[in-house]
VOLUM-982882 format. One line per 2 residues: number of its first residue (from 0); their letters; for each residue x, y, z of C-alpha. Coordinates in pm, whole numbers, plus 32768, in hexadecimal, padded with zeros to 4 digits. Layout:
<sites>
NUM = a = X:Y:Z | ...;
</sites>
This chain:
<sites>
0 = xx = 992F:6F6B:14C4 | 98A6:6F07:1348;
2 = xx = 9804:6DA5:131C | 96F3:6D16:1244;
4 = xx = 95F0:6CA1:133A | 95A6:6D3B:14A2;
6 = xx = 94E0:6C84:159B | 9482:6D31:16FD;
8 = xx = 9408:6C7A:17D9 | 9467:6B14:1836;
10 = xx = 9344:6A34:1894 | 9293:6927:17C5;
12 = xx = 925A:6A1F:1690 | 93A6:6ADA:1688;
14 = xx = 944C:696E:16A3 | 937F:68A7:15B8;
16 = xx = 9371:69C4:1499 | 94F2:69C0:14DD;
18 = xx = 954B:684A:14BD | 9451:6849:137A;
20 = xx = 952C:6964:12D1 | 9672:68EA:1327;
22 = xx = 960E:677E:12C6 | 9597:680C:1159;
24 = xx = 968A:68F6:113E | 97D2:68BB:11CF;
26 = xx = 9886:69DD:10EA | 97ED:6AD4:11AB;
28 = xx = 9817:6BAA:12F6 | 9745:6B9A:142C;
30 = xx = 9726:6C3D:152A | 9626:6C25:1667;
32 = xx = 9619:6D10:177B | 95DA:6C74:18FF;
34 = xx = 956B:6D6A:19F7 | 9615:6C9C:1B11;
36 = xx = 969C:6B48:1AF1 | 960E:6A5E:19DC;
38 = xx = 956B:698F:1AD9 | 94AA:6ADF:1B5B;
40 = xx = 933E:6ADD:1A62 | 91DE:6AC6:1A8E;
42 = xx = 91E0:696E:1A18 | 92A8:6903:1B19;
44 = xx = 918F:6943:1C37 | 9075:68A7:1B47;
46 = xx = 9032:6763:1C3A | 8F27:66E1:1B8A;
48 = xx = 8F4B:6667:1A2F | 8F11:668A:18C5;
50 = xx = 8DAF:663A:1821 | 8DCA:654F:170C;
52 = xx = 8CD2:6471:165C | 8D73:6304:1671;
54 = xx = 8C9C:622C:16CC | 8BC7:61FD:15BD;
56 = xx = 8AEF:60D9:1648 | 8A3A:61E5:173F;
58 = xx = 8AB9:6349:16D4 | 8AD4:63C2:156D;
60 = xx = 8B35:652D:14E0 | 8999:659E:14B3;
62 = xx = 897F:658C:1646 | 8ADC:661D:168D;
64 = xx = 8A44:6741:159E | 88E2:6752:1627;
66 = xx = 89AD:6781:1792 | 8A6E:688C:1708;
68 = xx = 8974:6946:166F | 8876:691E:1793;
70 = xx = 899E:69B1:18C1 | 8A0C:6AB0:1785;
72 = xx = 8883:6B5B:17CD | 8842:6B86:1645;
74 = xx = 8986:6C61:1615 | 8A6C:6B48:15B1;
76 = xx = 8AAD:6B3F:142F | 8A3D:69EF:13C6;
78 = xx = 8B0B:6997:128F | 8C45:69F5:13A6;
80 = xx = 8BB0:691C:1484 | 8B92:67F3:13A9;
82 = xx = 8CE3:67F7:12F6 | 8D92:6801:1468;
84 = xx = 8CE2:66F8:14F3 | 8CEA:6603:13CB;
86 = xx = 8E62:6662:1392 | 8EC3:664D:151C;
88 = xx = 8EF5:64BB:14EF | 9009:650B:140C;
90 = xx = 90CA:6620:14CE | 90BF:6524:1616;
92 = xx = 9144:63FB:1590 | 9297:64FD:14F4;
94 = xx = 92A3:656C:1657 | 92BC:63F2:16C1;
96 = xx = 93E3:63C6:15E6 | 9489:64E4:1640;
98 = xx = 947C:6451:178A | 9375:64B4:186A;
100 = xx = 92C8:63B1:1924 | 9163:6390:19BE;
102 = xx = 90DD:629A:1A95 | 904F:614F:1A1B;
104 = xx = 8F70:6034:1A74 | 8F36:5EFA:19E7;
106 = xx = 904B:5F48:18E3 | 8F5F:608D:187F;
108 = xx = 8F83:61E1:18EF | 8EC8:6237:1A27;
110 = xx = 8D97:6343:1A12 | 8CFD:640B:1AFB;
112 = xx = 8BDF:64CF:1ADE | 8BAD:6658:1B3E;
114 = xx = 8AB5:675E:1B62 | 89E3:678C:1A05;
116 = xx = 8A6B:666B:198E | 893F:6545:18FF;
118 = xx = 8A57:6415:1921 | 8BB9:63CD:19B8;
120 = xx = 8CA6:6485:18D7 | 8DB6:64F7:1972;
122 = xx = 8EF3:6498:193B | 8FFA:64EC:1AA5;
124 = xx = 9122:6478:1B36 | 90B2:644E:1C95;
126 = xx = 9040:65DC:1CE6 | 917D:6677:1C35;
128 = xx = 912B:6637:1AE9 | 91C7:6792:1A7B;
130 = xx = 9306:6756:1B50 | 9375:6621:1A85;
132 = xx = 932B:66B5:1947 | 93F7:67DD:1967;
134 = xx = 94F1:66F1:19DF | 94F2:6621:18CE;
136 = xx = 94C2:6773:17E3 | 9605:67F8:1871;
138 = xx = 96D8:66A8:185F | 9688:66BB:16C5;
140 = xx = 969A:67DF:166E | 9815:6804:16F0;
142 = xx = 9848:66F2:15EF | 983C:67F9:14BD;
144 = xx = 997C:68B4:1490 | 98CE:69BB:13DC;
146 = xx = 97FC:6A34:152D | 9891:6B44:15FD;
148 = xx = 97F8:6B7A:172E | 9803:6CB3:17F2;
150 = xx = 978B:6C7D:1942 | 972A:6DA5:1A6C;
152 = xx = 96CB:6E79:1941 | 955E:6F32:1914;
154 = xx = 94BC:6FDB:181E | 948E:714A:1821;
156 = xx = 9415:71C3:16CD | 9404:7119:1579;
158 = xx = 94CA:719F:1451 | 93AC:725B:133B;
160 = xx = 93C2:735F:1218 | 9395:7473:1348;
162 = xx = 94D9:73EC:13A2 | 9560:73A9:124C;
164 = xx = 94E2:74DA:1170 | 9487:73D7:1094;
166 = xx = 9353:73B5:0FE9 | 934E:7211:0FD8;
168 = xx = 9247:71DD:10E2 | 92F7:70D3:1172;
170 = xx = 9383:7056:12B0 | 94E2:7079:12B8;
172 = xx = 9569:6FC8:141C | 9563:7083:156C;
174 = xx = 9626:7125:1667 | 963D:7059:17A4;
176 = xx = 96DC:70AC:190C | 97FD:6FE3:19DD;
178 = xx = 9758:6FA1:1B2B | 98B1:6FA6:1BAB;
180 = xx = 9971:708D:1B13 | 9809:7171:1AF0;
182 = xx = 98BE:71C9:1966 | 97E0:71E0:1831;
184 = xx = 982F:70F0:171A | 97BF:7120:15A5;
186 = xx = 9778:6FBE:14F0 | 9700:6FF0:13A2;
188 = xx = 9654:6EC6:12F7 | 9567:6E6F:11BD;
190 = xx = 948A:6D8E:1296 | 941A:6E0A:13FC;
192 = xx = 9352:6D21:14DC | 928F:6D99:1616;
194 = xx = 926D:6C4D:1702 | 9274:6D50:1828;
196 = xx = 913F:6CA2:18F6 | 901A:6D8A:195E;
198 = xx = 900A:6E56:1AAE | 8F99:6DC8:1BE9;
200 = xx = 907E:6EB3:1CC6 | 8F9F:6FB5:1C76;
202 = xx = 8EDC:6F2A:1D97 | 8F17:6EEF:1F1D;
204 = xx = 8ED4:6D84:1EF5 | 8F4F:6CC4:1DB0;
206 = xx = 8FE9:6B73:1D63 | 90AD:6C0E:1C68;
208 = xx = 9247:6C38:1CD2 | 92A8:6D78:1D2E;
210 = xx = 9325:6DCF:1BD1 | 91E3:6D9F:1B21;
212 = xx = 91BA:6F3F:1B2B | 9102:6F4D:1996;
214 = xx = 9277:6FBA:18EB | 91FA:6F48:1785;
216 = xx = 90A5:6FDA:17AE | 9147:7129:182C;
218 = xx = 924B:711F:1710 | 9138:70C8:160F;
220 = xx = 9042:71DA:1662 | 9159:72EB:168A;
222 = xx = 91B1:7258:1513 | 9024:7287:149B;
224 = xx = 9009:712C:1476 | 8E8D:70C5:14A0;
226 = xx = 8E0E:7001:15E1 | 8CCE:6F63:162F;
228 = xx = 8C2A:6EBE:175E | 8CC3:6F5A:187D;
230 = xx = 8BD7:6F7D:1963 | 8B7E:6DF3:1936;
232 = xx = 8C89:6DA4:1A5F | 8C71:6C4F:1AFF;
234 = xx = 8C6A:6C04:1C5A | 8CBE:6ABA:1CCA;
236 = xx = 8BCB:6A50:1E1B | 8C9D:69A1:1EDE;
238 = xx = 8E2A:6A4F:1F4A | 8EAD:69DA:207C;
240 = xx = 8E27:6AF7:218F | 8F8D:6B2F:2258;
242 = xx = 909C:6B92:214D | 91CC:6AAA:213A;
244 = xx = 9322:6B3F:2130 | 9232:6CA6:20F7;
246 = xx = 91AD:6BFA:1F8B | 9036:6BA5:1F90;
248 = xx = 904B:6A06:1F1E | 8F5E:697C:1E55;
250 = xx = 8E6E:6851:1EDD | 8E35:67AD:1D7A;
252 = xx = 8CA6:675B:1CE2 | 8D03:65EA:1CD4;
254 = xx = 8D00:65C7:1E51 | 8B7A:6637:1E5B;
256 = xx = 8B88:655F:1D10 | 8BFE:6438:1DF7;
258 = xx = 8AB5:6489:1F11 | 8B55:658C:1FC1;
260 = xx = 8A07:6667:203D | 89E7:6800:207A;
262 = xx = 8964:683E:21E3 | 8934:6988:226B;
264 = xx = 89E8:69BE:23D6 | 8864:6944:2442;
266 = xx = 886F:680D:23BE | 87A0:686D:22AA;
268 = xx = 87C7:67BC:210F | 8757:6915:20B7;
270 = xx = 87A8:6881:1F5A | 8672:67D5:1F19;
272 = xx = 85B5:6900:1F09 | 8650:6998:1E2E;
274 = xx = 8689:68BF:1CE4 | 8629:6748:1C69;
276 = xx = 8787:66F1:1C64 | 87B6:6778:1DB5;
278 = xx = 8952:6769:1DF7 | 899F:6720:1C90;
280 = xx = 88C8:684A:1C1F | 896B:6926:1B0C;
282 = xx = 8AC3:69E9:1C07 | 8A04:6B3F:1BCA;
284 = xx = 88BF:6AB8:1C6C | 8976:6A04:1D5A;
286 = xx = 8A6F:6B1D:1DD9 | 8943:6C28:1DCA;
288 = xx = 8891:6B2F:1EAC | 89B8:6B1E:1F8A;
290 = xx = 89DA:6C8A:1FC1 | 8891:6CF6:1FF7;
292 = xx = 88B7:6BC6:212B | 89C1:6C96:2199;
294 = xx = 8936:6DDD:2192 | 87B1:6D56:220F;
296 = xx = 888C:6CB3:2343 | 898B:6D7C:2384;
298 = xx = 8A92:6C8E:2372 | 8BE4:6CB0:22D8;
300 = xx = 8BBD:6B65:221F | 8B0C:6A33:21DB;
302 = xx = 8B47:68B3:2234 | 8BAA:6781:2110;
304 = xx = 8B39:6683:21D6 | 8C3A:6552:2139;
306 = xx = 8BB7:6449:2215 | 8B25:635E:20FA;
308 = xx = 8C80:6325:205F | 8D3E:6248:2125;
310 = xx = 8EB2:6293:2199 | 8F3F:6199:20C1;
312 = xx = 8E97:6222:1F8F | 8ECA:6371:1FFA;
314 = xx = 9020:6360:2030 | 9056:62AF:1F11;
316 = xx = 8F96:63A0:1E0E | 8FE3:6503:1EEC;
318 = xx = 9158:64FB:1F78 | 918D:6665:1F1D;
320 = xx = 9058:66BE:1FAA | 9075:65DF:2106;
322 = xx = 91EE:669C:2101 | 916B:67E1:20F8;
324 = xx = 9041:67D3:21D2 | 911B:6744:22F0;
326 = xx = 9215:6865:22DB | 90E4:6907:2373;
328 = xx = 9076:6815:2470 | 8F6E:675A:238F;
330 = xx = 8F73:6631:2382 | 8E9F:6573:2229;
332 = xx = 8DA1:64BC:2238 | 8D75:6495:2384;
334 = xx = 8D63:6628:23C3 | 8C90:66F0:22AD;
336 = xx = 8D3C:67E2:21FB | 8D06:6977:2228;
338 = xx = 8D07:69F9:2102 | 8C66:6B5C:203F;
340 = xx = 8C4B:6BAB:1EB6 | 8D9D:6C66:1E2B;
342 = xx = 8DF2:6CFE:1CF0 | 8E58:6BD9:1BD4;
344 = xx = 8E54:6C10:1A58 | 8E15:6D08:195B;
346 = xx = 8CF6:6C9D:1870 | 8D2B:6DFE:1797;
348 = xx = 8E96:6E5E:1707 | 8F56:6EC6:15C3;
350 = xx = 8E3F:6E61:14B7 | 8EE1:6D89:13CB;
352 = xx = 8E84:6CD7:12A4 | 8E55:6B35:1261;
354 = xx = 8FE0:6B1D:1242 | 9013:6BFE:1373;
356 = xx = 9091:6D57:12BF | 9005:6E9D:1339;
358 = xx = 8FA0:6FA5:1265 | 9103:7042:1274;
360 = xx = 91CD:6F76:1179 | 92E9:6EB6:11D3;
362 = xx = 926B:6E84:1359 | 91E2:6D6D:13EB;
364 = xx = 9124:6D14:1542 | 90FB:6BA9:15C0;
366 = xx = 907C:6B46:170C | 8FDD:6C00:1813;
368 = xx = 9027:6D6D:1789 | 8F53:6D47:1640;
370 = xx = 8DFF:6D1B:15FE | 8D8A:6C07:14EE;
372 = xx = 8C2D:6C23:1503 | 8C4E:6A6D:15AE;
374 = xx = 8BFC:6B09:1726 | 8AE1:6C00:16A5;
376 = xx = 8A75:6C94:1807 | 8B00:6B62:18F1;
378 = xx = 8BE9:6A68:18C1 | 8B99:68EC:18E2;
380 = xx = 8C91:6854:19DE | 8DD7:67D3:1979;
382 = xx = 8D71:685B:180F | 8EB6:6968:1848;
384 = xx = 8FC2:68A2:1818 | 8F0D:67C8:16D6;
386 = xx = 8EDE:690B:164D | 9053:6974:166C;
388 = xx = 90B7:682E:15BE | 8FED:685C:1488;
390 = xx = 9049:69C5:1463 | 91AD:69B5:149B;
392 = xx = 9198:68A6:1388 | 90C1:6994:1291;
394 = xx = 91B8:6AD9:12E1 | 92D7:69FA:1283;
396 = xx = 9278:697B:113B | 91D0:6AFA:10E3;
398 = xx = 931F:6B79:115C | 9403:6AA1:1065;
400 = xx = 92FD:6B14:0F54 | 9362:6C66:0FB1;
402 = xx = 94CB:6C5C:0FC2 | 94D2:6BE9:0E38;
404 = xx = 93F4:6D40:0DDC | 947E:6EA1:0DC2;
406 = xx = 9524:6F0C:0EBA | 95C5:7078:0F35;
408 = xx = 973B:7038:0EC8 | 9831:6FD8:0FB8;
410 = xx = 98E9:70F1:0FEB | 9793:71C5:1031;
412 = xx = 977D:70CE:11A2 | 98CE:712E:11F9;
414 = xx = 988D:72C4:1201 | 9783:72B5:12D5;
416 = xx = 97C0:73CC:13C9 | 9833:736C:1542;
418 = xx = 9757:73AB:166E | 975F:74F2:16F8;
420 = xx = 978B:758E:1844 | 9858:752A:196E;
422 = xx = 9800:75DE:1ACF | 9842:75C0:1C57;
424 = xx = 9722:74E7:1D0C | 9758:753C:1E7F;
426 = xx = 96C6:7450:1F95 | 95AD:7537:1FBE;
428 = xx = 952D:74DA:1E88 | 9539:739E:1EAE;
430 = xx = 9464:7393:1FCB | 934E:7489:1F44;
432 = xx = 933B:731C:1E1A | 92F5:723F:1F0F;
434 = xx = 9204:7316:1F8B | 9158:739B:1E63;
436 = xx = 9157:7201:1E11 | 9093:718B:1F4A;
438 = xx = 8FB3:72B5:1F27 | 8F81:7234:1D85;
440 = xx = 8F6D:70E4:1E0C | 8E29:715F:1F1D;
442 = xx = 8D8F:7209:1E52 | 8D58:711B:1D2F;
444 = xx = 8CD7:6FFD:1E43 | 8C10:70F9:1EDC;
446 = xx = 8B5F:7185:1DA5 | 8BB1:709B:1C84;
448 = xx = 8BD4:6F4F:1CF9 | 8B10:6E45:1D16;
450 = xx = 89A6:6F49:1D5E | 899F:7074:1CA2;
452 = xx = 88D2:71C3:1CDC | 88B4:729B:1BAA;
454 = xx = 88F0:73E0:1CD0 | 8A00:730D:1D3E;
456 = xx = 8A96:72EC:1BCD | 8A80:7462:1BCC;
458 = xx = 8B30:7494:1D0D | 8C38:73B9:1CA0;
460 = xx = 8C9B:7469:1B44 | 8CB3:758E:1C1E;
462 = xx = 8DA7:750F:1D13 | 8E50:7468:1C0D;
464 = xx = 8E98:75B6:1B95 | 8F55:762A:1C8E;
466 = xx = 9023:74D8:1CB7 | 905C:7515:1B3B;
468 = xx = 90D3:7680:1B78 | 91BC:7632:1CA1;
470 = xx = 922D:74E3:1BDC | 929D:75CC:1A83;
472 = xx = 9356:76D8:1B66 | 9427:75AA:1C03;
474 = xx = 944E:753A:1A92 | 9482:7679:19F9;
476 = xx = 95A7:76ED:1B16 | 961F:75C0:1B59;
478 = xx = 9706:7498:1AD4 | 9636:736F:1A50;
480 = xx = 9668:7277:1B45 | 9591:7111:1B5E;
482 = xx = 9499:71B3:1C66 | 9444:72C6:1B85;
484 = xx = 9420:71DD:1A55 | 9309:710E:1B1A;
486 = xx = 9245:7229:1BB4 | 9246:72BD:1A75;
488 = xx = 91B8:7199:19A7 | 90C1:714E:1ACE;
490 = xx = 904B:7297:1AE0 | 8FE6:727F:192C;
492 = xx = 8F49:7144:1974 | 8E8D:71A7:1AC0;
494 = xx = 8E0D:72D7:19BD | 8DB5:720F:18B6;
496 = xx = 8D1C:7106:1991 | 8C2E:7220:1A21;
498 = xx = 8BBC:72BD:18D4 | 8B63:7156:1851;
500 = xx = 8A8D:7117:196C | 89F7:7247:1965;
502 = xx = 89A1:7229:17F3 | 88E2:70D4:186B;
504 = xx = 876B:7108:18C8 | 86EC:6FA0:18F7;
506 = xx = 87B0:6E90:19D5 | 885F:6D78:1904;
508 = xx = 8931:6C67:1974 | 8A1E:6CC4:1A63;
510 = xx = 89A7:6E48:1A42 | 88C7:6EB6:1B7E;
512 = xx = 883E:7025:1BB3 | 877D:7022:1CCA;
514 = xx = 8688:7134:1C48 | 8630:7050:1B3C;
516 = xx = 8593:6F0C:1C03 | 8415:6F40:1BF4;
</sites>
């Protein structure tokens, strides 16, 4: 396949950098890759709600800023910081008229406030913000005839000079795998976009779907590309303790935002103890707080005691919550909610610059899988989806600069060579994935999740070793197939993760080595 613009990945970025290009330019091909169905991102699951400055008699940019800088533990770059926030108005009222629709009051929209946070700023539709904007995402962007999509597709590899022989330095599309069919397909393109998400599944417990296994960042380090942050993964406090359907499901910020309190299996508001803000303390505080309960008491998990909210409100506010929790036999707000820290966003990623380009030209990363320098060492609640916005905007305008410069000629796309190698996966195999996967996914909880050990990090790069040697023989003797793909790009990110951290020697943010706590 040839086409002008390639977008994998098909969450807020992907879709909004998508709809900008074909709106600007409606002469030219797109094409975005879905890993599942277009419904199936990260954005989907976000429940609580994008962070935007709007009302100005209480809240202005300078405090939205001050937040982010003050969760961001001196790592966040500041001029990134204040062109995101102060342009974030903007990017939320297109997103209106594209469709999407928050909840109002009053005849203005309806805030809510969340850990971090110095005023109500959040802008949700009930607690599934991100499910009604990828609806309304998906409903426009089948308006453009010149989108393609190519759904149950992942990435394996992007398409460089290594590949090319070429000496252009560029980005020239990527190879990407049927998950039905399990064939490799070459896409050439000028423009490539990684909105690929970050990699919760990485870890036992995550909020992340199942498909969030770090394909971009695996693709991008195999292709040199530089990555930064890694080790600055975010743990959200508060995932519902029995997992529904075998997914671990989120219990947003906004309910302890609406009085919800954090009680050990005691009774105890162990919370108050440990920060000013107590339950609306900064999420790495707060989910470090939660799991040291855990491991003081013994418990599996700790208690959100809802009981302040009434049903009405609750119901009204949390219907995707109440739903979920009762699949389990809990019943909100009259029962408290078990629930444990899990896995939740990627601070670090594919370093990119204020227009979202990496240092390889002609590729791009928006959303979860880059790093901009607006998180620094923790991200500010609900700041993930704001940021997405503004960059997707910023990558779209740089790309249309970029498709009017020099380009490698036409023909050069079209003789890139095909993928190579085509082999017999027997059952066998796949089994020894699923186990090499669970034993990838124990180990990083174990050793480089949420409390680190720098004789733990050591431990794990050496374990990781052999995962990594019995991953490549699969890889090297086997056909490609989707469960090869993901081991294989969890396995470079679990490695890069754990050099990163190692290369850390004070705790910042959302970073914790053990050794280094006086």
């Amino acid at each position: 396949m040839d086409t002008n613009i390639l977008v994998i990945g098909s969450g807020i970025s992907g879709l909004t950098y998508a709809i900008k290009m074909a709106e600007q330019n409606p002469d030219i091909e797109i094409t975005m890759i879905s890993k599942n169905n277009l419904l199936e991102s990260n954005t989907r699951y976000a429940q609580g709600g994008i962070a935007v400055v709007s009302n100005f008699k209480k809240d202005s940019f300078e405090k939205h800023v001050e937040d982010t800088l003050i969760a961001g533990a001196g790592q966040c770059d500041e001029e990134v910081v204040k062109f995101v926030v102060e342009e974030g108005h903007d990017r939320l009222q297109e997103l209106i008229e594209w469709g999407a629709q928050f909840d109002v009051k009053s005849n203005e929209l309806h805030l809510t406030k969340e850990g971090g946070h110095s005023e109500k700023r959040i802008v949700h539709h009930k607690d599934k913000t991100g499910l009604e904007i990828q609806k309304s995402l998906i409903k426009k962007i089948k308006t453009f005839a010149n989108i393609s999509l190519l759904e149950n597709h992942t990435l394996v590899d992007l398409i460089t000079d290594h590949h090319s022989g070429s000496e252009y330095k560029r980005c020239y599309g990527a190879y990407v795998i049927s998950n039905l069919e399990q064939e490799i397909i070459k896409i050439s393109a000028q423009i490539t976009v990684l909105s690929t998400g970050g990699a919760g599944q990485l870890f036992s417990h995550s909020t992340n779907p199942k498909n969030a296994t770090g394909d971009g960042l695996g693709a991008a380090y195999r292709a040199k590309v530089y990555m930064e942050g890694l080790p600055y993964v975010q743990f959200h406090p508060t995932a519902l303790y029995p997992k529904v359907n075998g997914n671990t499901f989120l219990i947003s910020e906004a309910v302890r935002g609406e009085g919800a309190l954090l009680k050990s299996l005691a009774g105890e508001r162990f919370m108050l103890k440990r920060h000013e803000k107590a339950e609306l303390a900064p999420r790495d505080i707060v989910a470090r707080s939660i799991a040291e309960m855990i491991n003081q008491s013994g418990d599996d998990y700790v208690l959100l005691d809802c009981s302040s909210i009434s049903e009405k409100a609750f119901l009204n506010q949390f219907p995707t919550i109440r739903e979920n929790c009762k699949k389990v036999g809990i019943n909100p707000p009259k029962d408290p909610i078990p629930v444990i820290p899990a896995a939740h966003y990627f601070c670090g990623g594919i370093r990119v610059n204020h227009y979202g380009e990496s240092q390889l030209k002609g590729l791009y990363a928006i959303g979860e899988c880059s790093y901009t320098g607006l998180h620094g060492a923790n991200r500010l609640a609900s700041n993930s989806l704001l940021e997405s916005l503004v960059f997707s905007h910023r990558a779209a305008l740089d790309s249309i600069e970029q498709m009017k410069k020099n380009l490698p000629p036409q023909d050069f796309y079209t003789h890139l060579p095909d993928w190579k190698g085509e082999h017999y996966i027997s059952n066998k195999k796949i089994d020894a994935i699923v186990k090499l996967k669970k034993q990838l996914q124990n180990l990083m909880t174990t050793k480089v999740g949420i409390f680190k050990t720098s004789m733990g990090l050591l431990e794990a790069e050496a374990t990781l070793k052999n995962i990594f040697l019995e991953t490549q023989e699969i890889y090297r003797q086997n056909k490609l197939t989707l469960g090869v793909c993901e081991l294989r790009n969890m396995v470079s990110v679990a490695y890069l993760m754990i050099k990163q951290s190692q290369g850390l020697k004070e705790n910042i943010g959302v970073f914790y080595n053990q050794d280094y706590v006086d």
